[in-house]
Each structure stands twice: as C-alpha cells, then as structure tokens.
Steps between C-alpha positions, in 0.01 A plus 500: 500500500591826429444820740484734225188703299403263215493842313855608580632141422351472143570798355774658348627724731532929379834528387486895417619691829704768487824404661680825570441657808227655613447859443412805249161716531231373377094633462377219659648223744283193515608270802369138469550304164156319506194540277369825691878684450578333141142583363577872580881482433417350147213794457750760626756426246296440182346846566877643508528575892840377665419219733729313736378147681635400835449171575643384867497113363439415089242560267202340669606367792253585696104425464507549164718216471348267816084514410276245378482596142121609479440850322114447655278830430260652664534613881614222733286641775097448491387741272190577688710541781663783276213617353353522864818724646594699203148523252404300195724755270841471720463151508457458117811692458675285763409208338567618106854599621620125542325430191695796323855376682429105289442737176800677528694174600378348164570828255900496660520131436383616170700799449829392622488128383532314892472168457298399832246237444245820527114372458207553608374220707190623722506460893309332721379544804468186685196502810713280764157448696149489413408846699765681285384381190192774568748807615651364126173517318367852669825663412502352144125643401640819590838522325286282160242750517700819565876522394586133363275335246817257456397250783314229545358286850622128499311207692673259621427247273655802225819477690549096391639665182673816654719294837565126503353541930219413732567810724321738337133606487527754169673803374500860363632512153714816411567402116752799445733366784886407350801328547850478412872459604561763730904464493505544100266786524688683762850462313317580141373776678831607608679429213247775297546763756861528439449461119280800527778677701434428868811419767461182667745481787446135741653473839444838564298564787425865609628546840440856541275804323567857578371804327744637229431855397136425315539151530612174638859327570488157556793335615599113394790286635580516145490879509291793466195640249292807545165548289214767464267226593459166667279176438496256766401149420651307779171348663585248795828554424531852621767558726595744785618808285084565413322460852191681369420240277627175754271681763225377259606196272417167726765266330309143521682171373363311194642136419487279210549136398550407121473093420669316279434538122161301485383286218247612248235232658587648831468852412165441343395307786551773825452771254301455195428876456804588530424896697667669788311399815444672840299278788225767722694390832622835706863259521427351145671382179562574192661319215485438097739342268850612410650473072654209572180327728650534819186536760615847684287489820537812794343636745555677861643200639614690802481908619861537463703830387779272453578310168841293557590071378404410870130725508416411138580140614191503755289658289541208212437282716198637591393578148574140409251360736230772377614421132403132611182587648341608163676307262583118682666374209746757508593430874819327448604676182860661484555813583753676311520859634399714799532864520355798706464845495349843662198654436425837587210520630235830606284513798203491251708292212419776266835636307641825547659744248568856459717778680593454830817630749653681190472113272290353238396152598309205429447220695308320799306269184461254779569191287342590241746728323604268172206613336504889562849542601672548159188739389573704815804621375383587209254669696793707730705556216234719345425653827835602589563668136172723557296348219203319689392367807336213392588338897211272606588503844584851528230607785531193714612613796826346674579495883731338622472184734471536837818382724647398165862599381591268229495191678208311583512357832068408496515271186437230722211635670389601154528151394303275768228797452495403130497138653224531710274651236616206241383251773107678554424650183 
C-alpha cells in the first residue's frame, strides 16, 4: 500500500517552476498553487497582468491534489435550508455558482488541451436510511422545480442499476455533476498559466507580509517579492503569517482509500452507473470510479486536523470496514493507496471570497471546492483588476470562531456530536 494521493501518484508531476530565486515586483502575488490560485494566476496572465505564484509545497499539494474526484454541482447544503436563511433568489445564485465553476472546468480542459478524464457523469445522492430518503425527496421538488430541471428522484429499486448495494433506500440525481483526474488537471492547469506568462515558484512558503509603499512584501526562505495586490488561496493550509483568515478556516481531515485496479465484471458489478456518489450520513461517504477502475472511497473517518502515514493509517482502516459495509464483495479487496488531506472548513460551510485585512482571498469551500475552486479565481482575478464583481459570496458575512486560533482543539467534541446525531436520526 501506498500512503500517497492516488492523484499525486498518477500524474505527471508540473515540471515548469521558475528556479531562480525568489524576487522582482510583481502586480499580483498569488500564494497557494491549487485550482483557486492557478485559475486566477492563469486569468491574470492571459489578460497581460504580471503574476507571481507562491506555493509553500508543489503544484497541488494540497486539497486540490488529496479530494475525492467529484466536480458535484449544485449546493452541498439543503437548498431549502438556503433558500430558508438567505431567500429563494440568493439561494439560486448560490447554487448556479457551482454549476458555473463545472462549466468553466470543461471550457479550460477545452481551451488549453488537459488531458484529465473530464466527463460528465451525474451524482447521486444516496438516502442511507429510510427517514432521509424524504429530507432527499422535499429538497429535490424544490431545487427540480426552481433552479435545476437536471435531476431526477430514484427508488430504490432505480438504484439496482445506479450502485451494485442493499444499503440504500433511493437517490437525488444531479445529471450535470463531473469527474476527472484531479492531479492531471492541476499540473495542465499549471503548465497553461506559465505558458500564458504566470511565475510558478514551489517550496516557497510566505513567512511574512508587510506593507511596502502601496503594496505588499512577502518574504520566502527562497527570498523576497512585493506586489500591488495579493490573492490568497491557501485554504486549510493557511499558516501563521495570515491570522485573520486561520481565526476563521476550521482545517478538518479528509481520508481516502483507492483499491486495486478492478476487473471490468467487477466494476460493472459495485458500480454499474458509473457517477460520483455521496451517502446522506452527517459522518458519510462518498466514492465513484477512478480512469483506471480503482474504487476511490472517503469520508470523515475521524475529526482530525492532522493528515500524517500513521493518522491516514487509522482512518483506512476505518474506511475499509465502511467500504465493506456497502459493498461485501469488496471486503477483502487490495488496497493499493491511502492518502489524506485538510479541508478548510466555515462555521456555516459556505465559501468565502473577497477583500479582507488588506488581501484578496478565496477559500473556506468546505470540501466542496473542486467544483468552484478553479472558477473562483477566475472570479478574483477579475475583481482585483477592477472589471467586475461577479463574487457569489461577496455579502456573506465572516466572523471568526470563537476560542479558535488556527488550531482546532474541539474537533473531537465536534465529532461524537456528529456521532450522536448519525446514531438517532
């Protein structure tokens, strides 16, 4: 087994980084080399700004690298729920945003020739208990009827040819849901923003920002860059120099098993519809088929901030037995990789993005951020050269967590709550 992203592993890694030292002056400094900071760095460039990335690890090391591979549209959150706290018209536009961020995934896989397995593959929403299967089927009649015509209500007896498993008691449909390799489309992605002109430099994390006449310095162990303007895109993996933003990111572990290569019978057999799946569980699953028919199965295993060989080794194990659990035949099957990594989560797990403590950001997509991420910064990148605010989560406010500083000591507490509610609802 290997304790390493399936995405990082199987993909060519980006070869273009600059490799003289750090520094020059720049119009914008972008600081994290994931979708969110290469979709804006790649925007930036073709538009003739000069842009500078600063990644503290490589291209994509971070949750753009270690997800589940889903590009699932729509909001992840109940949309009545959303339509109850914000009004039918903000939660239209909520919705319509992650539908826009799969759009613009598919025109730059167009436009700049990735080759990422991209399709469009439909999600489903799987009802883990018979009770849930009606919180499904309200919420569906109101997304069908109002904002998503593109969906469709499974029975259970439906689901025979969607998920070779007993467990489940129907589904919500969300036909414009994706999928593809997430490790070829971050380096593709990379590999076109310096073609257009961007600066890609890896292991070069920002230790320090200071104000520098009408902008920024930031200062690398690599060396120094100052810019009008800065994008941060750094999610979970924020770190001390930007306490505003760690005093309201909640950085949550996610973990991941991929299987063994299975046979076409197999494949066909566990998952004859072959869609990216999420299970209605508060501490659920979710998992589809990778290029090469690897099952990649994930989930919360465990409320951990901390992703390392001997954490991500407990959480396999525990996504094993829950990979068993809905698909028996599969409960002895080799496992051939197991990975983790940090999402950033909000209080409300609603993104964020706009101006804030003198910096552009975009982040806090709360797992959720393959789909939108990469159409965010397109997003900031026209927002922080003046042309349009087109910002979807610009008036959502942002506090910060109570008694929280970057680390999250009540993940625990967070997690038997989660628990508790799994166990009587």
């Amino acid at each position: 087994m290997k304790f390493v992203s399936y995405w990082h592993d199987t993909a060519a890694p980006f070869s273009g980084g600059a490799t003289e030292p750090v520094a020059g002056h720049y119009d914008v400094a972008v600081i994290g080399a994931g979708f969110t900071g290469l979709g804006a760095a790649r925007k930036l460039a073709l538009e003739g700004r000069s842009v500078v990335v600063l990644e503290a690890q490589t291209v994509g090391f971070g949750a753009s690298g270690r997800n589940g591979g889903h590009l699932n549209n729509g909001i992840a959150h109940s949309y009545l729920a959303a339509r109850a706290e914000f009004g039918a018209e903000k939660a239209r536009a909520l919705y319509r945003a992650f539908d826009a961020g799969i759009d613009t995934i598919e025109r730059l896989v167009a436009e700049e020739g990735i080759d990422c397995d991209f399709h469009r593959s439909g999600k489903l929403k799987l009802a883990s208990k018979p009770q849930h299967l009606e919180g499904i089927a309200r919420n569906f009649e109101a997304i069908h009827a109002e904002v998503d015509p593109d969906t469709e209500l499974l029975t259970r007896a439906d689901l025979q040819a969607e998920v070779g498993s007993d467990q489940f008691h129907g589904a919500m449909l969300q036909k414009k849901s994706a999928m593809m390799h997430m490790g070829r489309f971050v380096s593709g992605l990379a590999e076109a923003a310096v073609r257009h002109g961007a600066v890609i430099h890896e292991h070069a994390p920002v230790t320090a920002r200071r104000e520098q006449g009408r902008g920024w310095a930031l200062d690398t162990p690599r060396g120094t860059v100052t810019a009008d303007r800065v994008l941060l895109a750094t999610g979970a993996y924020t770190t001390e120099a930007f306490g505003y933003f760690r005093r309201r990111i909640v950085p949550v572990g996610s973990f991941l098993i991929a299987t063994r290569p299975l046979t076409a019978g197999e494949a066909a057999a566990i998952m004859p519809g072959n869609r990216t799946c999420v299970t209605s569980m508060n501490i659920g699953n979710y998992f589809r088929l990778a290029p090469d028919n690897r099952l990649i199965f994930g989930g919360r295993a465990r409320f951990s901030a901390t992703s390392d060989q001997k954490s991500d080794v407990k959480s396999g194990e525990i996504l094993r037995q829950a990979l068993a659990g809905i698909f028996p035949d599969l409960a002895d099957v080799q496992i051939d990789y197991c990975w983790g990594g940090m999402v950033d989560m909000t209080r409300d797990r609603y993104p964020r993005a706009g101006l804030a403590d003198g910096t552009y950001f975009a982040m806090g997509y709360s797992g959720h951020g393959a789909q939108i991420a990469t159409h965010m910064g397109e997003i900031m990148a026209d927002l922080i050269v003046g042309r349009i605010n087109r910002n979807p989560f610009n008036d959502l406010p942002w506090n910060a967590v109570p008694l929280h500083t970057g680390k999250p000591w009540f993940l625990p507490l967070v997690g038997l709550y989660y628990k508790a509610k799994d166990m009587v609802q």
